[in-house]
N, C-alpha and C positions, 0 to 999 in steps of 0.2 A: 790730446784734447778730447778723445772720443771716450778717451775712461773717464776724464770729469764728468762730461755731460753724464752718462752714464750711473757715476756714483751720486748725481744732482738729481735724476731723475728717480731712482731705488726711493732717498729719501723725503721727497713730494710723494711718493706713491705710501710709505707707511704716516708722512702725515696726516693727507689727508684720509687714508685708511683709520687713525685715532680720531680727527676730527669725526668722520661718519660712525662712528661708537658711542661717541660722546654726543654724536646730537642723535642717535638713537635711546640711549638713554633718558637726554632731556625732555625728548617726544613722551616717551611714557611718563616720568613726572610730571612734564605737562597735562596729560592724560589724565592722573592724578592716583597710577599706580607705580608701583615697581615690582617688576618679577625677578625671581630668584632662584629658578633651577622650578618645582612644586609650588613651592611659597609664592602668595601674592599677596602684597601690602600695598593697603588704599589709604593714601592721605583723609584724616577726618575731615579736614575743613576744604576737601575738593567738592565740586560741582557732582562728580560722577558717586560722593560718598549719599549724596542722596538719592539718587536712581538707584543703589539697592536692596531690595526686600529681603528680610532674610525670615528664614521660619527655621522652626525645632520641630523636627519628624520623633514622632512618635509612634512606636505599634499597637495596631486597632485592628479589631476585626470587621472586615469589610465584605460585601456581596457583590461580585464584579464579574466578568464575563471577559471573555478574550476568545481571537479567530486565531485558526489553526489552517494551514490551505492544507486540500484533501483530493484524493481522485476516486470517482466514480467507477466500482466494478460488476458483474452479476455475479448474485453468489452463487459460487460455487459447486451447491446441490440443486440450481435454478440453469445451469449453464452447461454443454453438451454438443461438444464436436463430434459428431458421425459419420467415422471412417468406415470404409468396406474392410469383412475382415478377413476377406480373400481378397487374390488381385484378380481384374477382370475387366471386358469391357461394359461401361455402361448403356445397355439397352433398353429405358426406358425412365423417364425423368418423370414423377407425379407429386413433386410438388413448385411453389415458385415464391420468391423472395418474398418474402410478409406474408406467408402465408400464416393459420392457425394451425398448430398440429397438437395433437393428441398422446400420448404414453402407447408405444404398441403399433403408432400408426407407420404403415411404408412410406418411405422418402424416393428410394427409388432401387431399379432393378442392376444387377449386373448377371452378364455372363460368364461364368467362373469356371477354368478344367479344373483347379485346386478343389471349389463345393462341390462340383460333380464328383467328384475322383471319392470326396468325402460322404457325400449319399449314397453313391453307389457301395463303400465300404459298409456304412450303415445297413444297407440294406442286404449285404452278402452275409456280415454277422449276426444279424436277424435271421436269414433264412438257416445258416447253421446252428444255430439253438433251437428253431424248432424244430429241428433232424436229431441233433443231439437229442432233445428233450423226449422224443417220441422214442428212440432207440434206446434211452432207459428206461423209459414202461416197458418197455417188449424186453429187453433183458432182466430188469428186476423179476416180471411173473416168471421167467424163465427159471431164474436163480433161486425162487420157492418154490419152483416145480423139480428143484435139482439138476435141472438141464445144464443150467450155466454157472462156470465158478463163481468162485469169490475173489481172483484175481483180475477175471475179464469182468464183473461187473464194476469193480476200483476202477477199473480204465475207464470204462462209458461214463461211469459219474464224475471222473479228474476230466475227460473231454468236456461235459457238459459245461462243467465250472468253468473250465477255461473259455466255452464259447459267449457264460453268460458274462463273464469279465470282460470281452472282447467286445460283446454290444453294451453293455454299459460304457464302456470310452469313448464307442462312439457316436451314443446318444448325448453323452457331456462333452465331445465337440460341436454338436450342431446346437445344442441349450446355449454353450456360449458365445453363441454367435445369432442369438436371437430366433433360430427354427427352431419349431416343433417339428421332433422327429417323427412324432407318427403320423403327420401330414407333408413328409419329404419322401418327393418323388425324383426316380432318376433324370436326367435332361432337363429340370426345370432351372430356373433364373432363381439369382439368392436374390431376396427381397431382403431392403437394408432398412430395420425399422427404427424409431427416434425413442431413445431411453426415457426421455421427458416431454409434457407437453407445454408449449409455447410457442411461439414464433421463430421461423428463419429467418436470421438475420444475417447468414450469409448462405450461399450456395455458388459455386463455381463450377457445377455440374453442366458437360455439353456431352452429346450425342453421340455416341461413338467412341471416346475418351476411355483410354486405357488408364485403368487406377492402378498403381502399385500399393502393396499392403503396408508400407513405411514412408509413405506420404503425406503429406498435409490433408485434414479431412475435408472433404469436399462443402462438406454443408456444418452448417451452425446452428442448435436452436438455442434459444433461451425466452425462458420465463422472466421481466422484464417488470414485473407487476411490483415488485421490492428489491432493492439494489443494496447494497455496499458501500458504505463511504470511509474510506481510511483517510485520515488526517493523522499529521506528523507534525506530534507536540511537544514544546521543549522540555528536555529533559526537569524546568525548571517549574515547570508547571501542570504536571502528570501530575504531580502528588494530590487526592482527593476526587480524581475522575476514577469514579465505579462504574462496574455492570450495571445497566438499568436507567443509567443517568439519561437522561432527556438531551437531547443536543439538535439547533436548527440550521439547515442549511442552508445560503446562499448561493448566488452566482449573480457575479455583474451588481452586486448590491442589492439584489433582487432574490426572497423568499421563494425556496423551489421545493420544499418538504422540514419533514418533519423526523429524526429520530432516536434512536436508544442504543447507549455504547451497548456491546455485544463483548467486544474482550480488548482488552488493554497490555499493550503487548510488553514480553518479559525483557526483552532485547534491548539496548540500546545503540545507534547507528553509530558509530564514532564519527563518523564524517559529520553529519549534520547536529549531533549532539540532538537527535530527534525520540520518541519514542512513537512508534504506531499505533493507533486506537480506530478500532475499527466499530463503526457504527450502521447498523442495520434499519434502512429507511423503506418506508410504503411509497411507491413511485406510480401510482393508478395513471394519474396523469401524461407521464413517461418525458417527466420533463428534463430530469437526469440520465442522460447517457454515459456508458462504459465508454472509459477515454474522457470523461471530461474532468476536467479542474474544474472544483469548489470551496467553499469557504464552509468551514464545519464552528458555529461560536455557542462555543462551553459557557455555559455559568456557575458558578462555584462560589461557594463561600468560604473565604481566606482568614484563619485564625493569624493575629498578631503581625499582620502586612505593615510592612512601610511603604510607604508612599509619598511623590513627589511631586511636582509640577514638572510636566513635561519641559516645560523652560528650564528647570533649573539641571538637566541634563545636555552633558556635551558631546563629543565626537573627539577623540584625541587620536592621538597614534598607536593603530590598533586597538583600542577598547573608548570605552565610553568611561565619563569622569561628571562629579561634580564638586563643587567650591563647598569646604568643609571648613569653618569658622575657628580659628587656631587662637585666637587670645586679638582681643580687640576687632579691627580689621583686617588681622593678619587671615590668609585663606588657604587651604592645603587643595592640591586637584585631589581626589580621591577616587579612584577607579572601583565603578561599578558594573550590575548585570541590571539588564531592566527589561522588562514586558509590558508593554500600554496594555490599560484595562480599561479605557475609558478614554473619550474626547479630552487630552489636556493634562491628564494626569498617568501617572508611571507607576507600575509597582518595584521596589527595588528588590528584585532578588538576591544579591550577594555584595556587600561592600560596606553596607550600613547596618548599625546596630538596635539604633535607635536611641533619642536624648542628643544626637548633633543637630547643628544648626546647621541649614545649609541657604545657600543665595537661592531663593525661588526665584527670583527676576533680577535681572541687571546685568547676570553673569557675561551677558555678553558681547558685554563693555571690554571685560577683562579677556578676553579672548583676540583680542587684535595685537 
């Protein structure tokens, strides 16, 4: 008995499985479509065949604009972490967060064996060249009075050379580290002064705080006056941004500057299918901060664009489509690439040729 029931039930479960096909089917002719894999065929004399608009896209050359979201950096030759370039400890802080500082100006002092060790060299090397230097006068007149060879005066002048090499190296370590050597004295504190002038915008500096020389620098300046805005643009829509172009910036929808691409990057990101363009903006007002997200909107003029009504694009699985007009009412999905350029309307990047018809309105009818 348990296998009839059994073999009674199987077959209620594929009927009514056909019956639920069959009145899924009917539902859409009732609709007044039927779908077919792509294909969708709209009864003419249904309700739903007047709800759709259809248009024939054409390529026009249009002036349209489009946002790119972009982050706020200082540039570069404006921006200046100042590390100690000995290790040492810091005894003496002269300046403080927001402050102004000047090209040349001290930030502040440390106490260093490593600059000691290194003035004091300096200044041992200095004082052997001018020994050398003296002791080839008095050997040269020697060596034209016949006093002294010509073997011992090679030697005082190969010393001399050799001492003048020696303070040269090590006048070009204390140059590169910001001192004047001829105002370095033994025992004094390296004074660590700011490459540029601008504001600090950070300082981590306390009293007494041993710096190591492969550490994070302690202080930040930066000139803040004109920023950096790189915005990442689809690879679909670089074409036609040049050097020089004009570009305005938002945030929050709200007008924060004003400015001009700078360079247009040669790269393309594979992940984001982005390209970088970086735009150099006057920031007086300092409304843009390093670290902030903005909105960078291009305007460009588009040779031979297609274009769509934002309605008449969809969302399918995985890419975007629209209803392509096959013969009558018959409709093909057609996958395309798209970019808003405007309240309401699309630019179609890739899928359309131009001369199809497509459903500007109704389409989404056919999408249930």
């Amino acid at each position: 008995m348990n296998k009839k029931y059994l073999v009674l039930m199987l077959c209620a479960s594929v009927i009514l499985g056909c019956k639920s096909r069959s009145n899924s089917g009917e539902d859409n002719a009732s609709a007044g479509f039927v779908a077919s894999g792509d294909l969708v065929t709209v009864d003419e004399t249904s309700a739903l065949a007047k709800k759709l608009v259809l248009q024939t896209v054409q390529p026009q050359d249009i002036s349209s604009s489009f946002i790119a979201t972009a982050t706020v950096s200082p540039r570069p030759d404006s921006y200046a972490e100042v590390a100690s370039p000995f290790g040492g400890r810091v005894s003496r802080i002269l300046v403080r967060l927001g402050d102004r500082v000047y090209k040349g100006q001290a930030l502040y002092e440390i106490t260093s064996a490593d600059f000691m060790e290194a003035v004091k060299e300096y200044v041992e090397n200095s004082n052997a060249l001018s020994v050398a230097t003296s002791d080839l006068r008095r050997k040269t007149a020697l060596h034209e009075s016949g006093i002294v060879s010509d073997k011992d005066l090679e030697e005082v002048q190969s010393a001399c050379s050799d001492a003048e090499a020696a303070l040269a190296l090590s006048k070009q370590v204390l140059s590169t580290f910001g001192v004047n050597p001829s105002s370095a004295k033994v025992g004094q504190p390296l004074r660590v002064l700011s490459p540029i002038s601008g504001v600090v915008v950070r300082n981590n500096l306390v009293l007494g705080k041993i710096l190591s020389d492969d550490e994070e620098a302690p202080v930040a300046v930066a000139d803040l006056s004109s920023v950096w805005v790189t915005a990442n643009v689809k690879e679909s829509l670089v074409q036609g941004i040049a050097k020089g172009q004009n570009v305005a910036i938002e945030s929050a929808g709200q007008p924060v500057g004003q400015g001009s691409v700078r360079y247009v990057g040669e790269m393309l990101d594979m992940k984001t299918r982005t390209v970088p363009v970086v735009i150099e903006c006057g920031n007086s007002e300092r409304s843009m901060k390093p670290g902030m997200f903005v909105s960078a909107v291009f305007s460009k003029a588009i040779s031979n664009a297609i274009t769509v009504p934002s309605s008449a694009v969809f969302q399918g699985n995985g890419s975007k489509f629209v209803y392509v007009c096959q013969d009558g009412l018959v409709f093909k999905k057609v996958p395309v690439e798209t970019a808003n350029i405007e309240e309401g309307v699309a630019l179609v990047t890739e899928g359309l040729d131009g001369g199809e018809t497509v459903i500007a309105t109704g389409g989404i009818y056919l999408s249930h």
